[in-house]
N, C-alpha and C positions, 0 to 999 in steps of 0.2 A: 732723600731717604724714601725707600720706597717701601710697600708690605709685600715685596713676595719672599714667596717662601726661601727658605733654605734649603738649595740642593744638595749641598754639599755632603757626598756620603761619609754616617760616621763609621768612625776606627773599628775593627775588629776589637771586640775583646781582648784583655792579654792576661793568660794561666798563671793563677798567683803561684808562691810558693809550692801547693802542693797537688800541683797539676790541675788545679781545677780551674773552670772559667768562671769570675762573677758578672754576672746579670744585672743587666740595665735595671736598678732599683724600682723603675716604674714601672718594668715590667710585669704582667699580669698573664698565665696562660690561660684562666680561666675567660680571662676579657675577650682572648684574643680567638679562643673559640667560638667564642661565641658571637663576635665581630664577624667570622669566617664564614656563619652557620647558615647552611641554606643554599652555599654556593653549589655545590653540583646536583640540587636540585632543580629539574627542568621547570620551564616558565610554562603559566598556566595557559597561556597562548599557545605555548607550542603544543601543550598536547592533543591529541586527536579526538573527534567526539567519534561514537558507533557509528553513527552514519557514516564518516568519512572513513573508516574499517573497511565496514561494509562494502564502501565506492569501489575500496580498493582491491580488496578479495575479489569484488565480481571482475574488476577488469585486468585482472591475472588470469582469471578464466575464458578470457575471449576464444574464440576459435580461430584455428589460422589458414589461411587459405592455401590451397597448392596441395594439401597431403591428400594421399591415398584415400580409397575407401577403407583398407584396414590397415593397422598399424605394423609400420614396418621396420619398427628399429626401437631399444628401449626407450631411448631418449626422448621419445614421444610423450611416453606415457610418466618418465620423471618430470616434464617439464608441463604434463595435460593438457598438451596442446593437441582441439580435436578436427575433425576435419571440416571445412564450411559448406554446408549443402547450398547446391546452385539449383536456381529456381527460375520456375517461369509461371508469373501469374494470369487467373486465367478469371476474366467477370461475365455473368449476365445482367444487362439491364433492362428491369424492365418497366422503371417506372421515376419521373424526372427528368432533370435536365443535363447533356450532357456533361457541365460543369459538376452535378450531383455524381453522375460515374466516375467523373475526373477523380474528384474528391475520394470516393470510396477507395476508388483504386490503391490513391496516396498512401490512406490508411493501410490497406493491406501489404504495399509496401515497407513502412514502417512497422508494423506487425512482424514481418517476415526477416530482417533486418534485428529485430531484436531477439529474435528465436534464434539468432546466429545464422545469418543465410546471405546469399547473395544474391538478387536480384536480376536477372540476365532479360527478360525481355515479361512484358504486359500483352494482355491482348483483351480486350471486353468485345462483347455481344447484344446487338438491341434486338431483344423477344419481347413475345404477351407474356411468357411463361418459362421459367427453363424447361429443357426438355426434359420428358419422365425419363428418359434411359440412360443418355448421358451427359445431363446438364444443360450441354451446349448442341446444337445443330450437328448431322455428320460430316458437313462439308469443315464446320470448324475444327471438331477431333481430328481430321488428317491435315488441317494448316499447323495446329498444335503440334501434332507425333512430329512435322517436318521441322517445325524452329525445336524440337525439344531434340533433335538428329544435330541437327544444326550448329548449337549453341552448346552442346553435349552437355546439357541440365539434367538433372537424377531427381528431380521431385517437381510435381503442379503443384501450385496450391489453388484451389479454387476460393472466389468469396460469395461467399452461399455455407448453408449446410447441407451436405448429397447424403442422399437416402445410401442406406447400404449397397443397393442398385446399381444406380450412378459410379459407386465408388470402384466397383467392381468391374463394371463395365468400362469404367474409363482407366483402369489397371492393362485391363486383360488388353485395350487397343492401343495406350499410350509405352506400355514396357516399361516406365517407369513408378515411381512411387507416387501417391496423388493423397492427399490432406486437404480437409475442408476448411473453413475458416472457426468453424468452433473447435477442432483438431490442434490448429495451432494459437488459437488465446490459452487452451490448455496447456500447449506444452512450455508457453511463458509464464505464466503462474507456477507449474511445475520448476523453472531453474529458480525460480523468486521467493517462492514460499520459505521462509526462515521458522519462523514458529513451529511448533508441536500441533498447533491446532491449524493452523493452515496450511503444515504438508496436510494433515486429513481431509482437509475440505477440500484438497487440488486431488488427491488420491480418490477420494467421494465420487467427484465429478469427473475424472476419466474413465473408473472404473463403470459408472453410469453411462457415460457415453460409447463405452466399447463395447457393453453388453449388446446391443442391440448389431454389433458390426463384427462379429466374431465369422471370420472364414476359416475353413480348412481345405487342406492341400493333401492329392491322392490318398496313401495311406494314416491321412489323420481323419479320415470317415472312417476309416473301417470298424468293426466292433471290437471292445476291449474284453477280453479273459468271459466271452459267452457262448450261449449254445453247447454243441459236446466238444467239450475240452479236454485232449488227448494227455498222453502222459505228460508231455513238454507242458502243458497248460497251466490252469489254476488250480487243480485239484478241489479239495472240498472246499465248500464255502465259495468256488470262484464259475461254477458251472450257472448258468441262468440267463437272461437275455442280453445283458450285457447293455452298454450306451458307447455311444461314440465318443471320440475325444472332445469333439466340440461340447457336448453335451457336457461331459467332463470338466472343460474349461467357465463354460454356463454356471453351471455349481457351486464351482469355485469363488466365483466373482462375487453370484450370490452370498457366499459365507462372509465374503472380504467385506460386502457391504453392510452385509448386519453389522460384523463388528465394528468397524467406523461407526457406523450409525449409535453405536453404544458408548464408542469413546467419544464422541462429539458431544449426547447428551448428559456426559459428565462435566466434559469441559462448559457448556453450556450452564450449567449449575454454578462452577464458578463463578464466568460471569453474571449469574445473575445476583448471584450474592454479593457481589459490589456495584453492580449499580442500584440495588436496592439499600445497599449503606448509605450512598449517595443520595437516594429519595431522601431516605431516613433522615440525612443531617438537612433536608432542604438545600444541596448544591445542585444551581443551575447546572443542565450540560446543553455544551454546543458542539455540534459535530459541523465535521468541514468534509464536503464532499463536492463532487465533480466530476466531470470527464479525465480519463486518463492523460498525464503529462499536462495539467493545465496549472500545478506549481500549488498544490493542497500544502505537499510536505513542505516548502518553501516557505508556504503562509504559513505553516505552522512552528516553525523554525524562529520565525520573524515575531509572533507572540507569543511564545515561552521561550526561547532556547532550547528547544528540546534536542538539538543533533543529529537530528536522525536522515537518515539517509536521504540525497538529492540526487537527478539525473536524468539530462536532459532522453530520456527513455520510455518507451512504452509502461505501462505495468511496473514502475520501478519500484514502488514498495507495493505490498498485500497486506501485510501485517497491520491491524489497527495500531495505534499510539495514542494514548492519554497523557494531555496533562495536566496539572492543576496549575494557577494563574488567579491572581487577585484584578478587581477592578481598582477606579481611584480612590475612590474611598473605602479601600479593604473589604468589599465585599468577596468570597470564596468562586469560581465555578471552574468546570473543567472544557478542556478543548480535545476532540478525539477528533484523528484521522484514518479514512476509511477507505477501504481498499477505490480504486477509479475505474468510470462508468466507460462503454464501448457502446459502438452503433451496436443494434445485435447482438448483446452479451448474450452469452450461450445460458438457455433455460439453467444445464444442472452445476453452474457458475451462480446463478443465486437463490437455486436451492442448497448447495453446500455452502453456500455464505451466510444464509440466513440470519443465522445468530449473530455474525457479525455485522449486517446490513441491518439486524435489529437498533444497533447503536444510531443510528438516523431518523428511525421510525418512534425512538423511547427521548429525542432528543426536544430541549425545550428551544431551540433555535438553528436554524441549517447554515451554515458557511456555501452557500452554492459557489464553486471555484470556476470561473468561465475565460478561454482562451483567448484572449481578445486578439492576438495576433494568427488567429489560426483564420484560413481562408471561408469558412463557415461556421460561425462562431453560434448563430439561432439553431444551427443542428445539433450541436451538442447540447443546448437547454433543451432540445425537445428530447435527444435520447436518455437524458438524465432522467429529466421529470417522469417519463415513462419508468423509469424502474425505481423512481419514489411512489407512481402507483401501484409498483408490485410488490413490493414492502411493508404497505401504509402508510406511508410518510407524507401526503398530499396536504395533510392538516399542521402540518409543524409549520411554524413561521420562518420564514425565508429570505436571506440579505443574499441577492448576486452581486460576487466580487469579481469584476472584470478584473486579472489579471494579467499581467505582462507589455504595462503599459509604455512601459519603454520601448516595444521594441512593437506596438501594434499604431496600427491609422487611425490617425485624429479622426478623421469621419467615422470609422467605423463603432469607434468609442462614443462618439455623439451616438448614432442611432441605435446602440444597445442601449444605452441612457432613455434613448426614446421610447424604445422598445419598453425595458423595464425600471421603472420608476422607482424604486424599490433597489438601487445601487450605489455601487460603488467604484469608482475606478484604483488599482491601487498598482505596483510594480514590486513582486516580494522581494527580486532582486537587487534592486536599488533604494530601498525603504519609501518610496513614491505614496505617499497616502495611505500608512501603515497608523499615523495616529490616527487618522480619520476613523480607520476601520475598527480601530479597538474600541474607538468613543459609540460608533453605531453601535457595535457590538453591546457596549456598557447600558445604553439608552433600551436595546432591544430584550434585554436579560428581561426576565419576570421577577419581581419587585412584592418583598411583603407587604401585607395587607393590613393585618392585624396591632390595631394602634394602642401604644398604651405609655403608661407613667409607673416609675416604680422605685422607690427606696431601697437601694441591693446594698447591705454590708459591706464592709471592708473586704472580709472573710471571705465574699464572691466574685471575688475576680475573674472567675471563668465564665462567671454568666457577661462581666464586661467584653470578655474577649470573646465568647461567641457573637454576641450584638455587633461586634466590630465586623465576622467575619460572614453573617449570614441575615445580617440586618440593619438597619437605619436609625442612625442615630442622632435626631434634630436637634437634642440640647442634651448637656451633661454639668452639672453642680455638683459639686463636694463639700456635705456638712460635717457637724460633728457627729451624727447618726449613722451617716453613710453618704454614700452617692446616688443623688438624686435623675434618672435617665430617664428621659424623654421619646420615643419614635415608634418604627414598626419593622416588627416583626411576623415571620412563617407562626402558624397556631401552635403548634410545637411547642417552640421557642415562648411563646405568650403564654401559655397553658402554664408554662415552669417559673413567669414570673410574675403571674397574678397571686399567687401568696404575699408580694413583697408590693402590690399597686397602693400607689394612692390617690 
């Protein structure tokens, strides 16, 4: 005798006299609704978070290689598929080791590559100086114009930033299109920006950066609707000295910037109106910052959940992200992450960030995120900290988190260790030293001060559960009076429960 079940399928029903079927007595359809209930709902695994949206939208947008310079068939433009600019880049060095060029190059590689480009041939230059006219030597502008003939590339990009000069001069000899290295950090912040407030601060800083690089071409010098203006002209109101287009365009840019500048300092107000709530409730903040692609969004993914967008990419997020996170004993604070740092980031890059770059400078703890598998990993602490000195953020306390330890050299991880004593090794990928990092993190938080004793009513349970969430609680008793709590507290916080001390 055994217990398995009964397979054996039962009988169909059979229509009594009056055509009707009767129903398995124990039949329930309410049960069996609700037995059923849920089923074509998707599993919460399966669904997707924003980031992984995000991943995906940008890489529907790749550019593809092989098309025209202009479009030449609709299907192009139903499927957005744009064309991939071929490049050849071009360095001066003039100071370091050649491995330091090596490296810069890399970058600007990768830089150019995420702009949508492809990469066709390098060439660097060891000078005292670049040259005032066109960057490079003139023996190099004609090896250049030859591999740019050659390789039939349609843009330089240089890494430097070239005075108007430069840019113009090296146009007018190369025939092709020629971008500096602050040109194209801009124009990957430009495809990146998602926010309202950071297209304006990418729109800020090109429009900034173009004012000063503004050319015209034959008939765009010449004067607009001035002088005597004949019957075809301007008639009244349009007769006078007139300005030229460029000047026109000058103006322009002028207006675009005030307005920006007006919409940023509203957005600006926003934000400060919530981190001043945050002062207000006494919630710590830690900000996670670092060199670009050194896996911030990753760390940050890794201690909250938060979903948001990853990718092994230059510049892959801009957009700050906050979130909030308890420590283990339910204290409250938040974790924000912030746009990532470049050798060089272009000056009007962190003057139109500012107020976002403020979020590191107002922070009561810094996440420094550092690449530990990248081939120069001290350069990127050094070009960070240089733009924490441009911010103010030199005084915030500081935990580096060597990250990507999986996949970087054991020695090289010892003598960052060495280097900064003050770390962490962790891998956001692989969860590798993830509790570690929260525990530092919990140990580094700032810690109320203010110690007391207090008999809180029944009635006050919200004064319990703020003490839970923004304070320390070394002992807790429940009499007939009330509950007797123990610890310390933000002044705040203590101010509102010295009515109740004993």
């Amino acid at each position: 005798m055994t217990n398995a079940p009964d397979l054996t399928p039962a009988a169909d029903p059979e229509p009594s006299g009056d055509g009707t079927i009767d129903l398995d007595p124990d039949f329930s359809l309410e049960a069996d609704l609700e037995a059923t209930a849920g089923w074509d709902e998707p599993d919460p695994e399966d669904v997707p978070t924003v980031g992984a949206m995000e991943l995906a939208e940008r890489h529907a947008l790749r550019r593809v290689a092989g098309l025209g310079t202009e479009l030449e068939d609709i299907s192009e433009v139903e499927y957005r598929q744009l064309r991939l600019e071929r490049v050849v880049l071009v360095g001066v060095w003039t100071e370091g080791t050649t491995q330091d060029a090596e490296n810069s190059m890399a970058e600007l590689a990768l830089l150019a590559e995420t702009a949508g480009s492809t990469v066709l041939e390098a060439i660097y230059q060891r000078r005292q100086s670049p040259d005032p006219a066109t960057y490079v030597g003139r023996g190099k502008v004609d090896a250049i114009r030859e591999i740019v003939q050659a390789t039939g590339a349609d843009t330089v990009i240089c890494d430097g930033e070239l005075a108007p000069s430069q840019l113009r001069n090296l146009e007018d000899k190369l025939k092709v299109k020629v971008v500096d290295r602050t040109a194209l950090i801009l124009d990957i912040f430009a495809q990146h920006a998602k926010s309202k407030e950071g297209q304006a601060q990418v729109e800020l800083a090109q429009l900034t950066y173009m004012k000063q690089r503004l050319r015209g071409w034959g008939g765009n010098l010449s004067r607009q609707a001035g002088g005597r203006v004949g019957a075809d002209g301007g008639g009244i109101g349009g007769r006078g000295p007139g300005e030229t287009k460029i000047e026109t365009d000058r103006r322009r840019i002028n207006t675009k910037i005030a307005k920006l500048n007006r919409e940023l300092k509203e957005m600006k107000k926003t934000r400060d109106s919530k981190r001043s709530m945050r002062h207000a409730r006494s919630i710590p903040a830690v900000a996670i910052a670092g060199y670009t692609n050194a896996g911030k969004s990753s760390l940050l993914n890794r201690l909250t959940d938060a979903g948001v967008l990853v990718e092994d990419s230059l510049f892959a997020t801009l957009d700050p992200t906050t979130r909030r996170t308890t420590t283990s004993d339910g204290r409250v604070y938040t974790l924000s992450d912030t746009v990532g740092f470049v050798r060089h980031l272009p000056h009007q890059l962190v003057e139109a960030f500012r107020s976002t770059l403020e979020e590191v400078a107002e922070a009561d703890l810094i996440l420094h995120v550092v690449d530990g598998s990248h081939p120069d990993p001290e350069s990127q602490i050094s070009a960070v900290r240089e733009v924490f000195a441009e911010v103010g953020a030199t005084k915030v306390p500081e935990i580096i988190v060597i990250n990507k330890a999986d996949a970087a050299d054991p020695l090289v991880l010892a003598r960052l260790q060495r280097a900064e004593p003050h770390s962490i090794v962790v891998s956001a990928r692989t969860g590798q030293g993830i509790d570690e990092a929260r525990a530092l993190v919990e140990g580094e938080l700032p810690r109320p001060h203010v110690a007391f004793t207090a008999l809180l009513p029944y009635d006050r349970g919200d004064l319990i559960n703020r003490l839970h969430q923004q304070g320390e609680i070394d002992s807790m008793e429940h009499t007939a009076e009330g509950t007797v709590v123990a610890g310390r507290a933000n002044a705040d916080l203590a101010g509102e429960l010295a009515s109740y001390a004993v």
